[in-house]
C-alpha positions in Angstrom: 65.1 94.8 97.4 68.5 96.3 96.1 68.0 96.0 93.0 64.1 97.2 92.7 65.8 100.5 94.7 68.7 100.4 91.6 65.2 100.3 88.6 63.7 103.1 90.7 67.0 104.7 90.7 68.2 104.8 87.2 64.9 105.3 85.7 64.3 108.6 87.9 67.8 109.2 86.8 69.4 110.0 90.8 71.9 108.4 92.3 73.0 105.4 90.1 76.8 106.7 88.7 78.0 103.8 86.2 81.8 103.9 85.3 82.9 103.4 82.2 86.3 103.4 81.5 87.2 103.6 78.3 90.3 105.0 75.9 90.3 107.9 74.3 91.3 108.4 70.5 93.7 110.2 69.5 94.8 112.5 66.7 97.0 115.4 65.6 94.9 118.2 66.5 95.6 120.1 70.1 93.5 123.1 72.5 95.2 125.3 74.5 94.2 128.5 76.2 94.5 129.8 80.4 92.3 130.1 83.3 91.9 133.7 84.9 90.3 135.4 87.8 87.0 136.9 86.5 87.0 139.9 88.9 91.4 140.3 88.9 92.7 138.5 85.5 95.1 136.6 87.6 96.0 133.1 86.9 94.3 130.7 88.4 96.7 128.0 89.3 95.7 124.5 89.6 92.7 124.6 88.1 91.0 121.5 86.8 89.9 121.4 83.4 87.7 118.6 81.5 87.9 118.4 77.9 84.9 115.6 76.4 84.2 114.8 73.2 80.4 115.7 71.5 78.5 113.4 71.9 79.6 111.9 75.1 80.7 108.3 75.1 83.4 109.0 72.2 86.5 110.6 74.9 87.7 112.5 77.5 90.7 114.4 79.2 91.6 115.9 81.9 94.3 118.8 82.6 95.4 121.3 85.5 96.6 124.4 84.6 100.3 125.7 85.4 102.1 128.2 87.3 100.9 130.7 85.1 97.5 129.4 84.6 98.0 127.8 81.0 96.7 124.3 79.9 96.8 122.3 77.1 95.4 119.3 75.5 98.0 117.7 72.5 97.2 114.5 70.2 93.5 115.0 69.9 91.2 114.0 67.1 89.2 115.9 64.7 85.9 116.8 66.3 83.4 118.8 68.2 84.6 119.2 72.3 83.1 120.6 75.1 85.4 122.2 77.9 85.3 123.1 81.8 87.3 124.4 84.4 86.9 124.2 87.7 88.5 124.7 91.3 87.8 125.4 94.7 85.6 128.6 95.7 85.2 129.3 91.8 82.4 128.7 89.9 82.6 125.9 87.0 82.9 127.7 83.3 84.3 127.4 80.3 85.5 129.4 77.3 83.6 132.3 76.8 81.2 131.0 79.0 79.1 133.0 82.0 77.8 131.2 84.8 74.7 129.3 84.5 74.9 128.9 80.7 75.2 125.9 78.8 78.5 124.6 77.7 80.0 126.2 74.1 81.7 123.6 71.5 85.0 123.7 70.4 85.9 122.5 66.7 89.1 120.7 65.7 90.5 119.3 62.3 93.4 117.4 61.7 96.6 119.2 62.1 95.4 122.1 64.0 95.7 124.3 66.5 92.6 125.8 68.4 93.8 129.1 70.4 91.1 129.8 73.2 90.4 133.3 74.5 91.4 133.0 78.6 88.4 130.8 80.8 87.9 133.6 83.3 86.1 132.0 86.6 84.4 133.8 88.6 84.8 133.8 92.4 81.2 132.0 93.6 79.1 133.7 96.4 79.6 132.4 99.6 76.7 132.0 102.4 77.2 131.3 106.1 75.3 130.4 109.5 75.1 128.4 112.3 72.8 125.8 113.0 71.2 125.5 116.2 69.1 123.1 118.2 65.9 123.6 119.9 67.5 124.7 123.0 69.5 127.4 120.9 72.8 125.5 121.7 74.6 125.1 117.8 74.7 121.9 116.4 78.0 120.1 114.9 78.1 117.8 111.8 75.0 119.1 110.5 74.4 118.7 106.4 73.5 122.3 104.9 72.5 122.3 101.7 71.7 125.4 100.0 69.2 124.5 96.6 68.0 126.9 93.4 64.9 127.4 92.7 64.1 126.3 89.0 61.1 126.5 86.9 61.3 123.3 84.4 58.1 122.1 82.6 56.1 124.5 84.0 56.9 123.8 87.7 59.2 124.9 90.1 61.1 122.7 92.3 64.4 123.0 93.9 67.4 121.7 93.2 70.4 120.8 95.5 73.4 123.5 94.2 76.4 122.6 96.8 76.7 121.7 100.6 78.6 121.7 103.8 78.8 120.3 107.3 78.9 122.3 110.2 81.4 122.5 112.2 82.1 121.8 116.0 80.8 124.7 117.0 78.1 125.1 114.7 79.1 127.0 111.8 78.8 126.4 108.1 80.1 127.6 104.8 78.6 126.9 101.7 80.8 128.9 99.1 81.4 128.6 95.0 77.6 129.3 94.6 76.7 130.9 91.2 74.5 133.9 91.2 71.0 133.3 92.2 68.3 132.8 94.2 68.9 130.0 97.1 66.7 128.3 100.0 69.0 126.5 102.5 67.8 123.8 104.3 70.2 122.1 106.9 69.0 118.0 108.1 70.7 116.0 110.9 71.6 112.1 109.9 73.4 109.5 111.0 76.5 107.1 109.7 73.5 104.7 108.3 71.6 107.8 106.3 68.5 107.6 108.3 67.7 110.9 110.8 68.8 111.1 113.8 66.2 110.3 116.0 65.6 111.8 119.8 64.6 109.5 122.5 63.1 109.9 125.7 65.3 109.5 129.0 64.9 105.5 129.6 63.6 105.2 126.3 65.0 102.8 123.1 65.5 105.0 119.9 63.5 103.3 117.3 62.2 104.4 113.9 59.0 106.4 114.3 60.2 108.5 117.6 61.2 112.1 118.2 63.8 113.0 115.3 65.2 116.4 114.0 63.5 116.8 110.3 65.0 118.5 107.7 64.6 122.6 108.2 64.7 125.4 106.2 65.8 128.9 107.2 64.6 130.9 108.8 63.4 127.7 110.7 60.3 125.6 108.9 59.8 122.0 107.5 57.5 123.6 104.8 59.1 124.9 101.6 56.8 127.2 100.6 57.7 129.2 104.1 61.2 129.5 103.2 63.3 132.5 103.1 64.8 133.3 99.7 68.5 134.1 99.5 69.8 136.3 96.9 73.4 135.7 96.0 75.8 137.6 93.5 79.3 136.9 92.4 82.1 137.2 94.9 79.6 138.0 97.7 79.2 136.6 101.0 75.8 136.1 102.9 76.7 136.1 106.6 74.0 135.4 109.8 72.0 132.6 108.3 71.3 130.9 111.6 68.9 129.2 112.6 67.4 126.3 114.6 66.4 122.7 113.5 62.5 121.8 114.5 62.4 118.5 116.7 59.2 116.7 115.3 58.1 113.2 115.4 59.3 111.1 112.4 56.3 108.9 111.6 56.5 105.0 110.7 53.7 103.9 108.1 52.9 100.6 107.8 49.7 98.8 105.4 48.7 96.0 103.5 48.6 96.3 99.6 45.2 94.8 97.8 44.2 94.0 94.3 40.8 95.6 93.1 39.3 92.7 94.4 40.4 93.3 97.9 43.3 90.0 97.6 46.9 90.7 99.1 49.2 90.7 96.6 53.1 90.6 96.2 55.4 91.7 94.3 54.5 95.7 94.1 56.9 98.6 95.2 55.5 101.7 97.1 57.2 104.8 96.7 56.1 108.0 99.1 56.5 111.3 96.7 56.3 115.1 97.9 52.9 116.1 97.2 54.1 119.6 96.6 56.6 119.2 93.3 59.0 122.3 94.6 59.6 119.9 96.9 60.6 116.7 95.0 64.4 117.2 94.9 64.9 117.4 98.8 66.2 113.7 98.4 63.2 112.8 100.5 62.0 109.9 98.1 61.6 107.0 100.1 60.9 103.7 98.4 59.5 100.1 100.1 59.1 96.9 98.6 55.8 95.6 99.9 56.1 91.2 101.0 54.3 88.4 100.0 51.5 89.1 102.1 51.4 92.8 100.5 52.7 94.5 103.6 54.7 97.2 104.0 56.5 99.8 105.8 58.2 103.0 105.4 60.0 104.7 108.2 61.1 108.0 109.3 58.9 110.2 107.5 59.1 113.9 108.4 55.5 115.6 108.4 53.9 116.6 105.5 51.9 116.1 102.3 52.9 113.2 100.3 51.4 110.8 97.3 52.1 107.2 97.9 52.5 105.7 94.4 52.6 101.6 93.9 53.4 100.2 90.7 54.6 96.2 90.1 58.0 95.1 90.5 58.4 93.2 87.2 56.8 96.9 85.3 59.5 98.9 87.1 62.5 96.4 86.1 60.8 96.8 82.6 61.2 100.3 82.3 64.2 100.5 83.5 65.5 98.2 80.9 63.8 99.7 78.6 65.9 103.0 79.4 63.1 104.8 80.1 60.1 103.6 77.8 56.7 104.3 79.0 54.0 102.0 78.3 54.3 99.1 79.8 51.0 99.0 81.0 49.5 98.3 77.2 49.4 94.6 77.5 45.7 93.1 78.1 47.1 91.9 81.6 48.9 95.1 82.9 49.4 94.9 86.5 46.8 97.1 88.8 48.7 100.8 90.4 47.4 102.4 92.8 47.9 106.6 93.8 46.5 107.7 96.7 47.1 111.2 98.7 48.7 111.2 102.3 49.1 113.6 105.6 51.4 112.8 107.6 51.1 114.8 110.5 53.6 113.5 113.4 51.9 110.4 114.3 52.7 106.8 113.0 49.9 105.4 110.8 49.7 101.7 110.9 46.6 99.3 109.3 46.7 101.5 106.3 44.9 99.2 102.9 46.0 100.6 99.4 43.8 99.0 97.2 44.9 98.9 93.4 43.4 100.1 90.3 43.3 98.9 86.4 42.6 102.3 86.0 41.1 103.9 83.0 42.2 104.4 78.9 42.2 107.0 76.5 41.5 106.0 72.8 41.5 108.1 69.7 42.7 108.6 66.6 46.4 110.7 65.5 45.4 113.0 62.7 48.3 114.6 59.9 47.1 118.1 59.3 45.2 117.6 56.2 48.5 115.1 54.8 48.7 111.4 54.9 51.7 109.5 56.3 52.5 106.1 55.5 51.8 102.7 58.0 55.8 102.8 58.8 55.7 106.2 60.0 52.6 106.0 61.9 54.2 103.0 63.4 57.1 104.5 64.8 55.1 107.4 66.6 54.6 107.2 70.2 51.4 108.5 72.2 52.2 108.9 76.3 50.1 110.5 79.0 52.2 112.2 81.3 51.8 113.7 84.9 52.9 117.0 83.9 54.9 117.1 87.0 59.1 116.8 87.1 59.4 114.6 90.1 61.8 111.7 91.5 59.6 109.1 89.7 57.8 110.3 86.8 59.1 107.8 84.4 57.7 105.1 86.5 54.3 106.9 86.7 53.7 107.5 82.8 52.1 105.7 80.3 51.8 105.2 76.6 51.5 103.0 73.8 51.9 103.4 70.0 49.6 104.5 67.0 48.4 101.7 65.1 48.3 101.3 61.3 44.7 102.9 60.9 46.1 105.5 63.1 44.6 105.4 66.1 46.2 104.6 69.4 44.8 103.1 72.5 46.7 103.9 76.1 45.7 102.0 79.4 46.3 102.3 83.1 45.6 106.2 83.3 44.0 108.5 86.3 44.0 111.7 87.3 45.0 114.5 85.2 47.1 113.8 82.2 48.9 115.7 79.4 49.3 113.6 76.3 52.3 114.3 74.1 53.6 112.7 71.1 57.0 111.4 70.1 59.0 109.7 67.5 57.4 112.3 64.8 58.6 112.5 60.9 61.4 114.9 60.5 59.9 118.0 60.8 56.5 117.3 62.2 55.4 118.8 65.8 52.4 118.5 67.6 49.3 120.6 67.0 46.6 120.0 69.0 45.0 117.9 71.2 41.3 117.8 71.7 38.8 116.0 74.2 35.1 116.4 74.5 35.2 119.0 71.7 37.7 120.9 74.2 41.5 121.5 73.5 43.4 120.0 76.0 46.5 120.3 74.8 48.3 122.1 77.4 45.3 122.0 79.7 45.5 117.7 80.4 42.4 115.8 80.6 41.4 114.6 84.2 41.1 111.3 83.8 38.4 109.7 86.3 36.6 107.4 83.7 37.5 105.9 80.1 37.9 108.8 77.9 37.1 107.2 73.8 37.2 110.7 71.5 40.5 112.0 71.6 41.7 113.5 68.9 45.3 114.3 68.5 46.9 116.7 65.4 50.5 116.8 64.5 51.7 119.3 61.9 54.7 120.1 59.5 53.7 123.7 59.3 54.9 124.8 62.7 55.8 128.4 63.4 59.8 129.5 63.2 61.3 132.8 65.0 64.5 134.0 63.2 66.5 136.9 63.4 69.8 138.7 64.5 70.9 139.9 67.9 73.1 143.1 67.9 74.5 145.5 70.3 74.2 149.3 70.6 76.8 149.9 67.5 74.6 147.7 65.6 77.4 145.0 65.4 76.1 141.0 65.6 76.4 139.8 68.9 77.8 136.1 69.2 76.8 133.7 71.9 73.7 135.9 73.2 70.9 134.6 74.9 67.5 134.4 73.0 64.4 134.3 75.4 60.7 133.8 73.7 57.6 133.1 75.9 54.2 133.8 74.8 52.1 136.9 75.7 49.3 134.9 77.6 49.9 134.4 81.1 48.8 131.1 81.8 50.7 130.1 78.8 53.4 130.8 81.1 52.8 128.5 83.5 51.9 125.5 81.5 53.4 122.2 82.2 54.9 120.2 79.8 55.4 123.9 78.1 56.1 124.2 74.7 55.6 128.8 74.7 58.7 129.1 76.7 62.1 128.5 75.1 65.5 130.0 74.0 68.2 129.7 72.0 71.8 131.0 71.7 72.8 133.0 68.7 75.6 131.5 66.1 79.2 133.3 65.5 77.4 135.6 62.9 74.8 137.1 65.5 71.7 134.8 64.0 69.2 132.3 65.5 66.2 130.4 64.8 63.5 128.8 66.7 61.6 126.2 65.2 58.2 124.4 66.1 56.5 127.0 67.8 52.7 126.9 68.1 50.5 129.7 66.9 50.3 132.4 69.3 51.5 135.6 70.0 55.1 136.2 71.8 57.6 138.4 73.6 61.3 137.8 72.2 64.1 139.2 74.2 68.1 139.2 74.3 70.6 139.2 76.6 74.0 138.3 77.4 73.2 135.1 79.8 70.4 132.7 81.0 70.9 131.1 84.2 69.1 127.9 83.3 65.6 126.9 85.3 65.5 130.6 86.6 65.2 132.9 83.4 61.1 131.0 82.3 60.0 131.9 86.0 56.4 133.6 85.4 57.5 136.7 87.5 60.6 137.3 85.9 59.0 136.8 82.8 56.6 139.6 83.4 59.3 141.9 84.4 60.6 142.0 80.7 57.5 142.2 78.7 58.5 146.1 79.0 61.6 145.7 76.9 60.8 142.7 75.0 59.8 142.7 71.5 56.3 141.6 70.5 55.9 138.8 67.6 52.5 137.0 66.3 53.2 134.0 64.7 50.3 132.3 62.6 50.7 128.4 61.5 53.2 127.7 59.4 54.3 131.3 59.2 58.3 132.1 59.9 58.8 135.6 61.4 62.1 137.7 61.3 63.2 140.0 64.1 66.0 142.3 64.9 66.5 141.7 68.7 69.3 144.8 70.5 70.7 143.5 73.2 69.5 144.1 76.8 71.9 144.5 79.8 70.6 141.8 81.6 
C-alpha cells in the first residue's frame, strides 16, 4: 500500500520531497547586494538567502546576511541564477522583486562582479483568532491554515499559504502572509494524522464516530460559505474567531466489480472533492481495494465527493512514466470507474463500484493547409483531459499518439473532456478542435458514447501581441506586468485556457506574447501580478475600463504601446 500512496503522490505532485544532494560548481564570478525593510530601509539581519542555478538541478547556495544586512556569494560559475530572501514575519522576495511575482534571473560571466540593488522584504500581513469548540470553550493545538484563492486553468481552488497552531488558550497567529485575499480554515488531528474523533460517555472511539471536521471561518464545512479575508502588507487582521462544527466522520466501505459484475484486485480508489475550489484542503484520501475488491475509506467529513478507481499496475506506470498520460491505449487497458458521492454524516457500507472500459475518441490531426512529415506527426501527443486542476488529474487523463496517416485514436474516456495537443513542431499551436460539426475546443466534448469525427487543427500562423510598456514620462518600464485576456466573457472562464496570459517586460520596456488564438483582447500593464489572483473573471472585468483593446486575426502580429497603470 505504501508505495501505491508514493505513485499517487508523486504523479499529483504533493507531498513526496526527494533529496538530492549534490555539489555545486564553482567559478570566478561572485553576487552580492543587502536585504532591507520594505516599509523602514533598515537592514534586515539574518536573513536567509538562496541563490540556484537556472535550470534547477545544476547548483545551489545558501547565505545569511550580516550585521548590516549585506550578503555575498564568491566562486560562482558563469550562468543564469535565481535569488531569494527570506526570514521570519517577512515575506519571501528577491531582487527587485514584489510579492507574488515570479522570481527575476541574474546573469554572470567569468570574472565578474554582479552589484544588486538592496532585496527590500516586506513585513507580511498578519491574521489572528481564537478557535473555539462547540461549547464556546477555545480549543488548544488546533491547525489553522489560512489558503489563497487562485484561479489556474480556468478554475478556482485554494491553496494552503502558511499556518499555525493554537495555543493553550486558544489563540492563533498566522503572520508573513503576502497581500491578498485568504479563507482560513482551522481542523483538529491527532499524533497519527487522522481527526480527532468524539465519543460518547461509555463509548470506544472508532473511525466513523462523532469527530470535529475541518471548519472555515466564520464557522462552516462548506467552502463556498466562507468568509473572505482581505490582507495588505504590514497589516494585522485581529478577531477571527470562531468555533469548530462537531459532525460525524463517515466510514465507507464497498466491493469493486469488473463490467461483468466479477470482484477484482488490484485497483486503488481515491475520494476527490467534488467541488475543485476545494481540492487543495489536503483532504485526498486514497484506499487500496483487496483481493476480494473491498475497500474502505475512513473519516470522511460531509460533503460532495467523486470516488475515482483506476488499476494499480496503470498508476505505477504513470508515475514512472513522470507523468505520461495514456496508458490506457493498449487493446487490454484495465476498466476505471467515476462515480459521484454524498456523504452526508452517516457511514455507507455495501457500496458496489462497478468498472467501465469506457468510450474512445478517434479522428484525424490536420496541419493548417501544410503537410508535416511521418517523424513529426510521430512525436505529437493527443490527451483528453478533465479540465479540472485537482489532487489527481494526471491519474485521470488519457491520451495516445498520432499515427503516421495522422490520425490518432484515444481509449478509456467519459464524461466531459477537453482534448489538447503536445509535442508540436517548433512553432506550431493548436487551432481548433471540432466535434459533430461543433468547435469544442475550449467547450470539451461530453463523452457518454464513442465519439469517431474529431477533427483536430494545429497551426504555425498563431497570433503574437508585442509592444512597449512605459510610464507617465514616457520612459520604458523594466520588469512590468503584462496582462491580456480576451474581450468575451466566457472566454474568461475557460478551462484549460489559452485567452488569459501575461508576460513581464525585458530591460528595454518590450514584450511579446506568442500563440494567441484569433480573437479580440484587453491588454493591460502594471507594476505586479500576484500569481492565480490577477486572471480571476471579476477582477478581470474591473480593468476592461483602462485596458487597451486589440483584435488579433490568424497569423496577424499586433503592436501596442501599453502606459502603465497604478495597480
Amino acid at each position: 500500500m505504501r508505495c501505491i500512496l508514493l505513485a499517487v503522490l508523486l504523479v499529483a505532485g504533493v507531498g513526496a520531497e526527494q533529496s538530492n544532494v549534490q555539489s555545486s560548481p564553482s567559478g570566478t564570478a561572485r553576487i552580492r547586494g543587502s536585504v532591507v525593510d520594505a516599509g523602514t530601509g533598515t537592514p534586515v539581519r539574518r536573513a536567509s538567502l538562496r541563490l540556484t542555478m537556472v535550470p534547477p538541478g545544476r547548483g545551489s547556495w545558501t547565505a545569511i546576511s550580516d550585521g548590516s544586512g549585506a550578503f555575498e556569494f564568491p566562486d560562482l560559475p558563469a550562468g543564469r541564477f535565481a535569488l531569494s530572501a527570506s526570514k521570519g514575519g517577512y515575506v519571501t522576495a528577491g531582487p527587485g522583486q514584489s510579492p507574488g511575482e515570479a522570481s527575476r534571473r541574474i546573469a554572470t560571466t567569468d570574472g565578474a562582479t554582479v552589484d544588486l540593488p538592496p532585496i527590500r522584504l516586506p513585513r507580511g500581513g498578519v491574521i489572528t483568532g481564537r478557535i473555539l469548540d462547540e461549547y464556546g470553550d477555545t480549543v488548544p493545538e488546533i491547525t489553522v491554515q489560512a489558503f489563497r484563492a487562485e484561479y489556474i486553468s480556468g478554475v478556482r481552488r485554494l491553496s494552503s499559504a502558511r499556518s499555525a497552531q493554537t495555543n493553550d488558550i486558544g489563540q492563533f497567529r498566522i503572520y508573513g502572509l503576502q497581500p491578498g485575499t485568504y479563507y482560513v480554515a482551522a481542523s483538529a488531528r491527532g499524533a497519527d494524522g487522522r481527526p480527532i474523533t468524539i465519543a460518547e460517555p461509555g463509548t470506544e472511539a472508532v473511525a466513523g464516530s462523532g469527530g470535529l471536521a475541518p471548519t472555515f471561518f466564520p464557522g462552516t464545512v462548506l467552502v463556498n460559505d466562507a468568509q473572505r479575508i482581505e490582507v495588505s502588507a504590514a497589516s494585522e487582521i485581529p478577531g477571527v474567531d470562531f468555533s469548530l462544527l462537531p459532525v460525524r466522520l463517515a466510514r465507507i466501505t464497498g466491493t469493486i466489480v469488473d463490467s461483468r459484475s466479477r470482484p477484482v484486485s488490484g485497483y486503488v480508489v481515491m475520494l476527490n472533492q467534488a467541488r475543485p475550489e476545494a481540492w487543495q484542503i489536503g483532504q485526498l484520501k486514497v484506499a487500496e481495494a483487496d483481493d476480494s475488491g473491498r475497500f474502505t475509506l475512513a473519516d470522511v467529513p460531509p460533503g460532495e465527493y467523486r470516488l475515482d478507481v483506476r488499476s494499480k499496475a496503470s498508476i505505477e506506470a504513470i508515475a514512472q512514466t513522470g507523468g505520461s498520460v495514456g496508458q490506457s491505449q493498449a487493446d487490454d487497458a484495465p476498466e476505471f470507474a467515476s462515480v459521484p458521492l454524498n456523504v452526508s454524516g452517516g457511514d455507507m457500507a455495501g457500496l458496489t463500484i462497478r468498472l467501465t472500459a469506457g468510450f474512445e475518441i478517434r479522428g484525424r490531426l490536420a496541419a493548417g493547409g501544410s503537410s508535416l512529415g511521418p517523424d513529426e506527426l510521430k512525436a505529437i501527443r493527443v490527451s483528453a483531459l478533465e479540465g479540472i486542476p485537482g489532487m489527481s488529474a494526471t491519474l485521470l487523463a488519457a491520451g495516445g499518439s498520432v499515427h503516421e496517416d495522422a490520425t490518432f485514436r484515444v481509449r478509456g474516456l467519459i464524461g466531459r473532456r477537453f482534448v489538447r495537443v503536445s509535442g508540436l513542431p517548433q512553432g506550431w499551436v493548436l487551432e481548433s478542435v471540432r466535434a459533430g460539426g461543433f468547435d469544442v475546443t475550449d467547450a470539451g466534448i461530453d463523452i457518454q458514447q464513442d465519439v469517431h469525427d474529431v477533427q483536430i487543427t494545429i497551426t504555425n500562423q498563431a497570433g503574437t501581441i508585442a509592444g512597449i510598456v512605459t510610464d507617465s514620462s514616457g520612459q520604458p518600464v523594466a520588469g512590468a506586468a503584462v496582462g491580456i485576456f480576451p474581450e468575451d466573457r466566457d472566454r474568461r472562464a475557460a478551462p484549460l485556457n489559452r485567452f488569459v496570459v501575461s508576460r513581464r517586460t525585458g530591460p528595454d520596456g518590450r514584450f511579446e506574447i506568442k500563440g494567441l488564438p484569433p480573437a479580440a483582447y484587453y491588454a493591460f500593464a502594471v507594476p505586479r501580478l500576484t500569481d492565480g489572483e490577477w486572471a480571476q473573471p471579476d477582477q478581470l472585468e474591473g480593468r476592461t475600463a483602462h485596458a487597451t483593446r486589440v483584435t488579433i486575426d490568424a497569423g496577424q502580429s499586433i503592436n501596442v504601446a501599453l502606459r502603465l497603470l497604478d495597480r
